[in-house]
C-alpha distance (Angstrom), angle and dihedral (degrees) to the residues before:
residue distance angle dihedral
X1 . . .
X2 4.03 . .
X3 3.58 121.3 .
X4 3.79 119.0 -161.5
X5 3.62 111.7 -146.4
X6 3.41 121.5 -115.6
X7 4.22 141.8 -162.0
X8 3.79 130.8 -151.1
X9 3.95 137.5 172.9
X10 3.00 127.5 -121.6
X11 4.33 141.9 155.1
X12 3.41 123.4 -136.2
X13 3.71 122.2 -164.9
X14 3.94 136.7 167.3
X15 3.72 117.8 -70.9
X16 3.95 108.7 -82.0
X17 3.56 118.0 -135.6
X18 3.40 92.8 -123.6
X19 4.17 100.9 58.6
X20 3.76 140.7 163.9
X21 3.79 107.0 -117.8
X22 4.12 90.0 -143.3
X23 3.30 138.9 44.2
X24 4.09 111.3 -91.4
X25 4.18 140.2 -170.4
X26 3.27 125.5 -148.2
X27 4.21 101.1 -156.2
X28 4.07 95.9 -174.8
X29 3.62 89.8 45.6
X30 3.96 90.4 39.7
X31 4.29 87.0 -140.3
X32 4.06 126.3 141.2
X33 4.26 110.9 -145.5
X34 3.85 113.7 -158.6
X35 3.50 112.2 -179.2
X36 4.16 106.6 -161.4
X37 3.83 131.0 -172.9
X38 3.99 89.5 -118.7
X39 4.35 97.0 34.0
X40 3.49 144.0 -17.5
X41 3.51 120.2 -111.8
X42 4.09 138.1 -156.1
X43 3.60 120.3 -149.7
X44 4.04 127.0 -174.2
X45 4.10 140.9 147.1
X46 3.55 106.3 34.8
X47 3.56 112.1 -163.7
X48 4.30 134.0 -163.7
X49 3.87 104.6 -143.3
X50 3.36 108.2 133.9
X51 3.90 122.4 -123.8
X52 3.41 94.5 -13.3
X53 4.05 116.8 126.2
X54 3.68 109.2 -179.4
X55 2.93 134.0 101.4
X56 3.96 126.6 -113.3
X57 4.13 106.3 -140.0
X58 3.99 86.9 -146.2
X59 3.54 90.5 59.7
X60 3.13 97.3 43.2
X61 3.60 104.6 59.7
X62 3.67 95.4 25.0
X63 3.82 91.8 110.8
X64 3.95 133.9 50.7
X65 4.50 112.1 -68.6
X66 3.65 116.1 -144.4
X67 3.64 111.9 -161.9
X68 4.05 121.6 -167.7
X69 3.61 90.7 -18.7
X70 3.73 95.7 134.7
X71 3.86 113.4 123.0
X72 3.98 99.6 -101.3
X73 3.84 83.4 47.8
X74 3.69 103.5 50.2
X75 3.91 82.9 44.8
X76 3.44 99.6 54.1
X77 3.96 93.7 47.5
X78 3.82 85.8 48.2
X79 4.13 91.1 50.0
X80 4.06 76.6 50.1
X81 3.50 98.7 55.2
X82 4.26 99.9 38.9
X83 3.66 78.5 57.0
X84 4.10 98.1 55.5
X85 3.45 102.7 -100.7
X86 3.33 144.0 110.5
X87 4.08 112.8 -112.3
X88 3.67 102.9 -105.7
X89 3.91 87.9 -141.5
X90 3.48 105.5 25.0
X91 3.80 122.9 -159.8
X92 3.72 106.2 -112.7
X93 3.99 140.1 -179.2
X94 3.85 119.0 -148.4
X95 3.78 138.9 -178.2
X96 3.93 144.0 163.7
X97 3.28 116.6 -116.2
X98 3.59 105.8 -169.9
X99 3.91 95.5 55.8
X100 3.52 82.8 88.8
X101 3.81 106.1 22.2
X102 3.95 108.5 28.5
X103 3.92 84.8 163.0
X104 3.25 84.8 103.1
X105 3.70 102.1 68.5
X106 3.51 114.2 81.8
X107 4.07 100.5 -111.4
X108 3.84 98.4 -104.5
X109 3.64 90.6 57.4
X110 4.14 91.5 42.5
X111 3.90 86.2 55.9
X112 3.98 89.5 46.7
X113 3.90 87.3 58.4
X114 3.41 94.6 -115.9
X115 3.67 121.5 166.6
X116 4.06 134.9 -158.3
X117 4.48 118.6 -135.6
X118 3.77 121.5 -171.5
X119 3.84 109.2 -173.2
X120 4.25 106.6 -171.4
X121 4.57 98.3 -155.4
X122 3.82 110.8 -144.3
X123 4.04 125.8 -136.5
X124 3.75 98.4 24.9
X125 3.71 108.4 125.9
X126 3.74 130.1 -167.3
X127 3.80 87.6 -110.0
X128 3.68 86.1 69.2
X129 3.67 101.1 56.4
X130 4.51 94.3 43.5
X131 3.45 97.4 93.8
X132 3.86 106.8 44.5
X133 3.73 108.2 8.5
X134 3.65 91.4 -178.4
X135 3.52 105.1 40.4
X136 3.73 87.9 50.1
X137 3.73 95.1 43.7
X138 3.75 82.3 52.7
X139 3.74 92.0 48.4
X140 3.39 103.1 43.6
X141 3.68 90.7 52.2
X142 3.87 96.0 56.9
X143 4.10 91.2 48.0
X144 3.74 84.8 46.4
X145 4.08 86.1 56.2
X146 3.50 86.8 44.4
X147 3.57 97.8 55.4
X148 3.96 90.5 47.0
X149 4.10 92.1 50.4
X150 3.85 85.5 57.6
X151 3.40 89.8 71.9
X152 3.49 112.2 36.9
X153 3.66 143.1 67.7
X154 3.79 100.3 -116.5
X155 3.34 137.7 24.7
X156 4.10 113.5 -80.1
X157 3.26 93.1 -141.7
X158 3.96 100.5 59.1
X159 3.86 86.5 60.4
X160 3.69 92.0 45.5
X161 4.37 115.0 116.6
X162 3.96 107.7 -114.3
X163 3.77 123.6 -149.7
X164 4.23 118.3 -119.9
X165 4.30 83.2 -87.1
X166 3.71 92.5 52.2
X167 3.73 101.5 -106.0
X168 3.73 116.9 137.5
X169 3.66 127.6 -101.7
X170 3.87 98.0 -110.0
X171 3.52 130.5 128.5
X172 3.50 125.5 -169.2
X173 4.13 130.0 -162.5
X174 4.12 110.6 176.2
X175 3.85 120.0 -174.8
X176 3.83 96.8 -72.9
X177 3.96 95.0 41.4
X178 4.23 80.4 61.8
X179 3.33 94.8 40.9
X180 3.48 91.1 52.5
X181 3.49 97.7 47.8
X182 4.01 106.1 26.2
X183 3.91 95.8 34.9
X184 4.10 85.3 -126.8
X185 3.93 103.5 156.5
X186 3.61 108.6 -105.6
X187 4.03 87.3 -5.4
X188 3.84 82.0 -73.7
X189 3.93 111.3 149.7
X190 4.22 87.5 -158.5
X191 4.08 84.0 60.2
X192 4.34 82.1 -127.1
X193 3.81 138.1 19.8
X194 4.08 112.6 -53.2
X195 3.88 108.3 -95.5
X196 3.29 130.9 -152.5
X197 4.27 114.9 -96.2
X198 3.25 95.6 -127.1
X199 4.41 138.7 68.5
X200 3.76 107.4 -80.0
X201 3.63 95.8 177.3
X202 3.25 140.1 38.4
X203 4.07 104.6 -106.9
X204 3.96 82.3 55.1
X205 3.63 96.2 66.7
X206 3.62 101.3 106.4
X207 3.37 108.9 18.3
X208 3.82 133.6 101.9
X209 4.00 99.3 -115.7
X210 3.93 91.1 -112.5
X211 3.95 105.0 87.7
X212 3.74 111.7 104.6
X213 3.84 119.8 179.2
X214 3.32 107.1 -73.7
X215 4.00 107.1 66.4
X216 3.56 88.0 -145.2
X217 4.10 96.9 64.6
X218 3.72 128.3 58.6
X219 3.76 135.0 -170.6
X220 3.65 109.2 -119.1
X221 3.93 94.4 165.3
X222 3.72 148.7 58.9
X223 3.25 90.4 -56.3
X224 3.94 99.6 62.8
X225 3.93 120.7 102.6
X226 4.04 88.8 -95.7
X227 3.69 89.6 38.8
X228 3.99 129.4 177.6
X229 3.29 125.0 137.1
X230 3.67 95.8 -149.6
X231 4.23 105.3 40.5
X232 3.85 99.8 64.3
X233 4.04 91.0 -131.9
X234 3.67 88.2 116.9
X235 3.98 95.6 55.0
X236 3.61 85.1 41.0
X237 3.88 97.2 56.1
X238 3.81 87.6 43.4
X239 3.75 93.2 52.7
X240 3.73 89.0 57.8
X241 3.41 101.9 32.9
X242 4.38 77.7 61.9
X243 3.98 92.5 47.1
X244 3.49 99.2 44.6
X245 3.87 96.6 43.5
X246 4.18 113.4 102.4
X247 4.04 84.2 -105.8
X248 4.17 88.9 56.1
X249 3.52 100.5 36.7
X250 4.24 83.8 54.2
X251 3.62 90.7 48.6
């Protein structure tokens, strides 16, 4: 019988201390979880290429990276943070755009093979970032570099773009660069602190998650109880939150 050989990708890590006990597949997200008694492993992309073992950049980092987002890590950056400072390896999540859009790269720079990263840093409040603003900014990007070198091969910043002076391609927005600029509260794209999607008191019970005090207004955004800016639940909830109110059920 012939058997073509065959490559995947995968990370393995040390065994969180929060771990599935079996093995599990996550179809929309097309990733393999092996949980092992000395690690815990992620698996994705299998591909059929014969005896070929490197490994193709575009591929690669074609999907989402999580960096030190394991439980004890995102604790320990958050135990970091409560204290008023910044995590000195903060969990991150980073992707490349333009592996699937390079329209936006002017065409001199598509041709040169250049590529675009946005990395989004977890538990670093606007608190943080009050009384320096540029020291932190400046801070918070080198821990965010940090965090990305732990997980790759190479250094990011030897493959980073540099302007005619030398000084790398990076730009960096924290909390109260957005705020300023987006008029998100706090720089938070939620609009408030994440909350829970379910009643966590009693006058909740019952209700859709999008009343706010005044009867008249209703959150119909990320900032609802069953936020998400992108999955419509929160329109949804206000919509019938409206209909089934005494004024809609008179209309």
């Amino acid at each position: 019988m012939p058997i073509l050989p065959g490559k995947g990708y995968s990370l393995t890590m040390p065994r969180p201390a929060l771990c599935p006990t079996h093995p599990l597949i996550f179809e929309e997200h097309r990733v393999a979880v092996t949980p092992m008694q000395s690690g815990y492993r992620l698996g994705s992309m299998m591909e059929f290429v014969g005896f070929d073992d490197s490994v193709r950049p575009e591929r690669a980092f074609a999907g989402t990276f999580h960096a030190n987002e394991s439980a004890s890590q995102l604790q320990r950056a958050y135990d970091e943070a409560s204290s008023g400072a910044l995590p000195s390896v903060p969990p991150c999540e980073f992707y490349c755009h333009t592996l699937t859009d390079s329209t936006i790269l002017a065409p001199p720079l598509r041709a040169a093979g250049v590529q675009t990263l946005t990395a989004f840093g977890l538990h670093m409040p606007t608190r943080l970032f009050v009384a320096d603003p540029d020291a932190a900014r400046d801070a918070a990007l080198a821990a965010t570099l940090r965090s990305i070198d732990s997980v790759l091969a190479e250094p990011i910043e030897d493959c980073l773009l540099r302007t005619p002076d030398g000084a790398p391609c990076v730009e960096v927005r924290t909390p109260l660069d957005i705020e300023d600029e987006l008029r998100m509260p706090g720089g938070n794209i939620f609009h408030r602190d994440l909350q829970w999607p379910f009643a966590e008191h009693e006058d909740e019970v019952g209700t859709w998650g999008a009343q706010t005090d005044d009867p008249r207004v209703l959150l119909c955004g990320a900032g609802a109880r069953r936020g998400g800016g992108v999955s419509a639940i929160a329109g949804h909830n206000a919509a019938m939150a409206l209909l089934l109110s005494p004024a809609g059920r008179a209309a």
